[in-house]
C-alpha positions in Angstrom: 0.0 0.0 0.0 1.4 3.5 -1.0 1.0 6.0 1.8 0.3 9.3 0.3 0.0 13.3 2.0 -1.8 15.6 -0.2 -0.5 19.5 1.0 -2.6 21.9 -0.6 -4.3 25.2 0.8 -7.2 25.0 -1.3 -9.7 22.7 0.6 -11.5 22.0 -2.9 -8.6 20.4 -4.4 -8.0 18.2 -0.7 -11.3 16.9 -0.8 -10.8 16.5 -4.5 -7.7 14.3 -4.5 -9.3 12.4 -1.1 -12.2 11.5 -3.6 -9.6 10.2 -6.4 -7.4 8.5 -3.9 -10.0 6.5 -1.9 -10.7 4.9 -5.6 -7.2 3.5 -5.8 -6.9 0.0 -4.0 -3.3 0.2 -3.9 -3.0 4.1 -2.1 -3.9 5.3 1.1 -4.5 8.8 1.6 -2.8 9.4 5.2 -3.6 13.0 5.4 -4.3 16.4 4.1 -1.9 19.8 5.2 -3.2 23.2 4.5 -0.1 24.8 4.4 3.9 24.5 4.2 4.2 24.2 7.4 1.6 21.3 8.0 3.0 19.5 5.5 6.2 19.9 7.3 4.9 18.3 11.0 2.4 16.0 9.3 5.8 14.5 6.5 7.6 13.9 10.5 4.4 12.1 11.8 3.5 10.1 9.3 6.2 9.1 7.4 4.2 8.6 3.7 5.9 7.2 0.7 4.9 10.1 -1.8 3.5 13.2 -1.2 1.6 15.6 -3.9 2.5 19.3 -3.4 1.4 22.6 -4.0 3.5 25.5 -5.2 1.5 28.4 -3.3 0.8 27.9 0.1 0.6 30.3 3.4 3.4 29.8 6.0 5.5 27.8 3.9 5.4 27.2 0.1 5.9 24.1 -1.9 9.7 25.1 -2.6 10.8 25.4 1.3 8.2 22.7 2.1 10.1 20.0 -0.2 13.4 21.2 1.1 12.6 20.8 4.6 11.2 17.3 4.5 13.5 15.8 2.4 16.5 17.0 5.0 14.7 15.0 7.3 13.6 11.7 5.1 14.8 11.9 1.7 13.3 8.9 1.3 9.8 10.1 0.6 8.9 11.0 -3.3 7.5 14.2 -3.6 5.6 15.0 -6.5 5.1 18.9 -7.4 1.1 19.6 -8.2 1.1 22.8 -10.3 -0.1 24.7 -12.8 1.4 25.3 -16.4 1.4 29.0 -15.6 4.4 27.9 -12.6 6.5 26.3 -14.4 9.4 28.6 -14.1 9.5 27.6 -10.4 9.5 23.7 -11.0 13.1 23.8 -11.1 13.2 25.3 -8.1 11.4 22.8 -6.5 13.5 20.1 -8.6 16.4 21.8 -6.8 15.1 21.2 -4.0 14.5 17.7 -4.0 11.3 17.1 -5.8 11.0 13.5 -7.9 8.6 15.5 -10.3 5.8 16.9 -11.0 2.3 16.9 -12.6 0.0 19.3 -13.8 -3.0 19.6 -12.0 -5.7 19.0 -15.0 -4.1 16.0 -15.0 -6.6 12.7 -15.4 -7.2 10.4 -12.8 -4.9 7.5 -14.5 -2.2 10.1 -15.0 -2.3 11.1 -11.4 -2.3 7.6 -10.3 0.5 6.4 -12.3 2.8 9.8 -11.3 2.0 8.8 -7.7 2.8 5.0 -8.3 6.3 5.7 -10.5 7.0 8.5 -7.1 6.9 5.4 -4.7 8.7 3.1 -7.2 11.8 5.9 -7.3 10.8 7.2 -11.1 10.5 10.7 -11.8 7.0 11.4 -13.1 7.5 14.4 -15.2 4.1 15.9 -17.3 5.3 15.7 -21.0 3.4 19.2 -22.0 5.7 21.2 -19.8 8.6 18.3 -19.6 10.7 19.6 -22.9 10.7 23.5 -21.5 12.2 22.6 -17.9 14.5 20.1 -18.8 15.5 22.2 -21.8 15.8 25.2 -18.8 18.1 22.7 -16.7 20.8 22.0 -19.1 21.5 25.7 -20.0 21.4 26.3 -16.2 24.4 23.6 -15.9 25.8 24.9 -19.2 27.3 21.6 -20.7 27.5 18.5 -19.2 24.8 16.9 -15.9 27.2 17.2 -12.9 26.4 14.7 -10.8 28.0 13.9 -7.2 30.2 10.8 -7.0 27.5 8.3 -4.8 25.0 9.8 -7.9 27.6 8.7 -10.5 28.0 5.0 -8.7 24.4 4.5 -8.0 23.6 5.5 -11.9 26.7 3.1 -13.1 25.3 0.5 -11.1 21.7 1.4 -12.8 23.5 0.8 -15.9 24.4 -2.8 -15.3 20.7 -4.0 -14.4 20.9 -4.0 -10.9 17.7 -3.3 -9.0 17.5 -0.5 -6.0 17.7 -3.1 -3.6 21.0 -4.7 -5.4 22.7 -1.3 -5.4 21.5 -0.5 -1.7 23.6 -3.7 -0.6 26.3 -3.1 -2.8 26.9 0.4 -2.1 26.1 -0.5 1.6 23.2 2.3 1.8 19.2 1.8 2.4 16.8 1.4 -0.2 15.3 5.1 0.5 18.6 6.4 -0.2 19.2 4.5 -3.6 15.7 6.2 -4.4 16.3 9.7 -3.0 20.0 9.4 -5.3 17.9 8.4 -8.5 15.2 10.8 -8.2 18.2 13.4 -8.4 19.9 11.3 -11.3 16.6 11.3 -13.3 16.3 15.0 -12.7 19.9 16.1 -13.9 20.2 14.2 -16.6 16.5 14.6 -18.3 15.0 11.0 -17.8 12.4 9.4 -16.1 13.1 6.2 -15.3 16.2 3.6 -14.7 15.9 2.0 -18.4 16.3 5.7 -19.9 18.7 6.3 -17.0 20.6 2.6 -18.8 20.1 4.0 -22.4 21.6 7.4 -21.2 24.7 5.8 -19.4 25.4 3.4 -22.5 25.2 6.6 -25.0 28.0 8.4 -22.7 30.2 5.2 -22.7 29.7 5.3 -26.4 30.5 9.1 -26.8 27.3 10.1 -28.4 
Protein backbone atom coordinates (compact mmCIF):
# COMPACT_ATOMS: atom_id res chain seq x y z
CA UNK A 1 0.00 0.00 0.00
CA UNK A 2 1.36 3.55 -0.97
CA UNK A 3 1.00 5.97 1.83
CA UNK A 4 0.28 9.26 0.29
CA UNK A 5 -0.01 13.32 1.96
CA UNK A 6 -1.81 15.59 -0.16
CA UNK A 7 -0.46 19.52 0.96
CA UNK A 8 -2.64 21.94 -0.64
CA UNK A 9 -4.27 25.19 0.84
CA UNK A 10 -7.24 24.95 -1.34
CA UNK A 11 -9.70 22.71 0.56
CA UNK A 12 -11.51 22.02 -2.93
CA UNK A 13 -8.60 20.40 -4.41
CA UNK A 14 -8.03 18.22 -0.73
CA UNK A 15 -11.33 16.89 -0.80
CA UNK A 16 -10.84 16.54 -4.53
CA UNK A 17 -7.75 14.29 -4.50
CA UNK A 18 -9.32 12.36 -1.14
CA UNK A 19 -12.16 11.51 -3.59
CA UNK A 20 -9.62 10.20 -6.38
CA UNK A 21 -7.39 8.52 -3.92
CA UNK A 22 -10.01 6.46 -1.92
CA UNK A 23 -10.73 4.93 -5.63
CA UNK A 24 -7.24 3.51 -5.77
CA UNK A 25 -6.86 -0.02 -4.01
CA UNK A 26 -3.30 0.24 -3.90
CA UNK A 27 -2.96 4.08 -2.11
CA UNK A 28 -3.90 5.30 1.06
CA UNK A 29 -4.46 8.76 1.62
CA UNK A 30 -2.76 9.37 5.18
CA UNK A 31 -3.63 12.99 5.43
CA UNK A 32 -4.27 16.39 4.10
CA UNK A 33 -1.92 19.76 5.16
CA UNK A 34 -3.23 23.17 4.49
CA UNK A 35 -0.13 24.75 4.36
CA UNK A 36 3.93 24.54 4.16
CA UNK A 37 4.17 24.18 7.37
CA UNK A 38 1.61 21.29 8.05
CA UNK A 39 2.98 19.46 5.48
CA UNK A 40 6.25 19.87 7.28
CA UNK A 41 4.85 18.28 11.00
CA UNK A 42 2.43 16.03 9.25
CA UNK A 43 5.79 14.54 6.53
CA UNK A 44 7.59 13.94 10.47
CA UNK A 45 4.36 12.10 11.82
CA UNK A 46 3.55 10.12 9.27
CA UNK A 47 6.24 9.09 7.35
CA UNK A 48 4.25 8.62 3.71
CA UNK A 49 5.91 7.20 0.75
CA UNK A 50 4.85 10.11 -1.81
CA UNK A 51 3.51 13.23 -1.20
CA UNK A 52 1.59 15.61 -3.85
CA UNK A 53 2.53 19.29 -3.37
CA UNK A 54 1.41 22.59 -3.98
CA UNK A 55 3.51 25.47 -5.17
CA UNK A 56 1.50 28.35 -3.28
CA UNK A 57 0.77 27.87 0.10
CA UNK A 58 0.61 30.33 3.42
CA UNK A 59 3.41 29.75 5.97
CA UNK A 60 5.54 27.79 3.90
CA UNK A 61 5.42 27.21 0.06
CA UNK A 62 5.86 24.05 -1.86
CA UNK A 63 9.66 25.10 -2.58
CA UNK A 64 10.78 25.40 1.30
CA UNK A 65 8.18 22.66 2.07
CA UNK A 66 10.08 20.02 -0.17
CA UNK A 67 13.38 21.20 1.07
CA UNK A 68 12.58 20.83 4.63
CA UNK A 69 11.19 17.27 4.49
CA UNK A 70 13.50 15.77 2.39
CA UNK A 71 16.47 17.00 5.02
CA UNK A 72 14.67 15.04 7.28
CA UNK A 73 13.61 11.72 5.05
CA UNK A 74 14.80 11.87 1.71
CA UNK A 75 13.29 8.88 1.31
CA UNK A 76 9.80 10.11 0.57
CA UNK A 77 8.86 10.99 -3.29
CA UNK A 78 7.49 14.21 -3.57
CA UNK A 79 5.63 15.04 -6.47
CA UNK A 80 5.11 18.89 -7.35
CA UNK A 81 1.14 19.59 -8.20
CA UNK A 82 1.07 22.84 -10.29
CA UNK A 83 -0.09 24.68 -12.85
CA UNK A 84 1.41 25.31 -16.40
CA UNK A 85 1.39 28.96 -15.55
CA UNK A 86 4.37 27.85 -12.61
CA UNK A 87 6.49 26.28 -14.43
CA UNK A 88 9.40 28.62 -14.14
CA UNK A 89 9.50 27.56 -10.37
CA UNK A 90 9.50 23.73 -10.98
CA UNK A 91 13.12 23.79 -11.12
CA UNK A 92 13.16 25.29 -8.08
CA UNK A 93 11.40 22.80 -6.50
CA UNK A 94 13.53 20.07 -8.60
CA UNK A 95 16.44 21.81 -6.84
CA UNK A 96 15.10 21.22 -4.01
CA UNK A 97 14.48 17.73 -4.01
CA UNK A 98 11.34 17.06 -5.79
CA UNK A 99 11.01 13.46 -7.93
CA UNK A 100 8.64 15.48 -10.34
CA UNK A 101 5.83 16.92 -11.00
CA UNK A 102 2.33 16.88 -12.60
CA UNK A 103 0.04 19.34 -13.77
CA UNK A 104 -3.00 19.59 -12.03
CA UNK A 105 -5.71 18.98 -15.04
CA UNK A 106 -4.08 15.97 -14.98
CA UNK A 107 -6.64 12.69 -15.40
CA UNK A 108 -7.23 10.37 -12.84
CA UNK A 109 -4.91 7.50 -14.52
CA UNK A 110 -2.19 10.06 -15.01
CA UNK A 111 -2.25 11.09 -11.40
CA UNK A 112 -2.34 7.63 -10.27
CA UNK A 113 0.52 6.42 -12.30
CA UNK A 114 2.81 9.79 -11.30
CA UNK A 115 1.98 8.82 -7.74
CA UNK A 116 2.77 5.01 -8.30
CA UNK A 117 6.26 5.71 -10.53
CA UNK A 118 7.03 8.48 -7.14
CA UNK A 119 6.94 5.40 -4.74
CA UNK A 120 8.72 3.09 -7.15
CA UNK A 121 11.81 5.91 -7.32
CA UNK A 122 10.85 7.25 -11.12
CA UNK A 123 10.50 10.71 -11.84
CA UNK A 124 6.98 11.40 -13.06
CA UNK A 125 7.53 14.42 -15.17
CA UNK A 126 4.11 15.86 -17.29
CA UNK A 127 5.26 15.65 -20.98
CA UNK A 128 3.39 19.22 -21.96
CA UNK A 129 5.70 21.19 -19.85
CA UNK A 130 8.63 18.32 -19.61
CA UNK A 131 10.71 19.62 -22.88
CA UNK A 132 10.68 23.52 -21.51
CA UNK A 133 12.24 22.59 -17.86
CA UNK A 134 14.54 20.07 -18.79
CA UNK A 135 15.51 22.25 -21.77
CA UNK A 136 15.77 25.21 -18.84
CA UNK A 137 18.08 22.67 -16.71
CA UNK A 138 20.80 21.99 -19.10
CA UNK A 139 21.53 25.71 -20.05
CA UNK A 140 21.43 26.31 -16.19
CA UNK A 141 24.36 23.61 -15.89
CA UNK A 142 25.78 24.89 -19.21
CA UNK A 143 27.25 21.61 -20.65
CA UNK A 144 27.47 18.48 -19.24
CA UNK A 145 24.82 16.94 -15.91
CA UNK A 146 27.16 17.21 -12.89
CA UNK A 147 26.38 14.67 -10.80
CA UNK A 148 28.00 13.89 -7.21
CA UNK A 149 30.23 10.81 -7.04
CA UNK A 150 27.51 8.32 -4.82
CA UNK A 151 25.04 9.79 -7.89
CA UNK A 152 27.57 8.71 -10.48
CA UNK A 153 28.02 5.01 -8.66
CA UNK A 154 24.43 4.47 -8.03
CA UNK A 155 23.63 5.46 -11.90
CA UNK A 156 26.71 3.13 -13.09
CA UNK A 157 25.28 0.46 -11.12
CA UNK A 158 21.72 1.42 -12.76
CA UNK A 159 23.45 0.81 -15.94
CA UNK A 160 24.43 -2.81 -15.31
CA UNK A 161 20.72 -3.96 -14.44
CA UNK A 162 20.95 -4.04 -10.88
CA UNK A 163 17.70 -3.29 -9.03
CA UNK A 164 17.51 -0.46 -5.99
CA UNK A 165 17.70 -3.15 -3.61
CA UNK A 166 21.02 -4.66 -5.40
CA UNK A 167 22.71 -1.26 -5.42
CA UNK A 168 21.49 -0.52 -1.73
CA UNK A 169 23.56 -3.75 -0.62
CA UNK A 170 26.32 -3.10 -2.82
CA UNK A 171 26.88 0.45 -2.10
CA UNK A 172 26.10 -0.51 1.63
CA UNK A 173 23.17 2.25 1.85
CA UNK A 174 19.18 1.81 2.41
CA UNK A 175 16.82 1.37 -0.20
CA UNK A 176 15.30 5.07 0.52
CA UNK A 177 18.59 6.39 -0.25
CA UNK A 178 19.20 4.50 -3.63
CA UNK A 179 15.71 6.19 -4.36
CA UNK A 180 16.30 9.66 -2.97
CA UNK A 181 19.98 9.42 -5.31
CA UNK A 182 17.94 8.45 -8.51
CA UNK A 183 15.24 10.78 -8.20
CA UNK A 184 18.18 13.35 -8.41
CA UNK A 185 19.86 11.30 -11.26
CA UNK A 186 16.60 11.30 -13.32
CA UNK A 187 16.26 14.97 -12.72
CA UNK A 188 19.89 16.08 -13.93
CA UNK A 189 20.19 14.16 -16.63
CA UNK A 190 16.48 14.64 -18.26
CA UNK A 191 15.00 11.03 -17.75
CA UNK A 192 12.36 9.36 -16.14
CA UNK A 193 13.11 6.21 -15.30
CA UNK A 194 16.17 3.65 -14.73
CA UNK A 195 15.89 2.03 -18.45
CA UNK A 196 16.28 5.71 -19.95
CA UNK A 197 18.69 6.34 -17.04
CA UNK A 198 20.56 2.62 -18.83
CA UNK A 199 20.13 3.97 -22.45
CA UNK A 200 21.55 7.42 -21.24
CA UNK A 201 24.70 5.82 -19.45
CA UNK A 202 25.43 3.37 -22.54
CA UNK A 203 25.21 6.64 -25.03
CA UNK A 204 28.01 8.35 -22.72
CA UNK A 205 30.20 5.20 -22.73
CA UNK A 206 29.74 5.26 -26.43
CA UNK A 207 30.54 9.10 -26.78
CA UNK A 208 27.33 10.10 -28.37
Amino acid sequence: MIRVLVADDHRVVRLGLKALLDEALDIELVGAAANGEEACSMATELRPDVILMDLSMPKLDGVEATRAILQDDPGIGIVILTSFSDRDRVLAALDAGAIGYQLKDADTETLLASIRNAAEGHAPLDPRVATEVLASRAAATEGAPQLTAREEEVLELVGTGLLNKQIARELGISESTVKSHLSRVFQTIGVQDRTQAALWVERRKSGQ
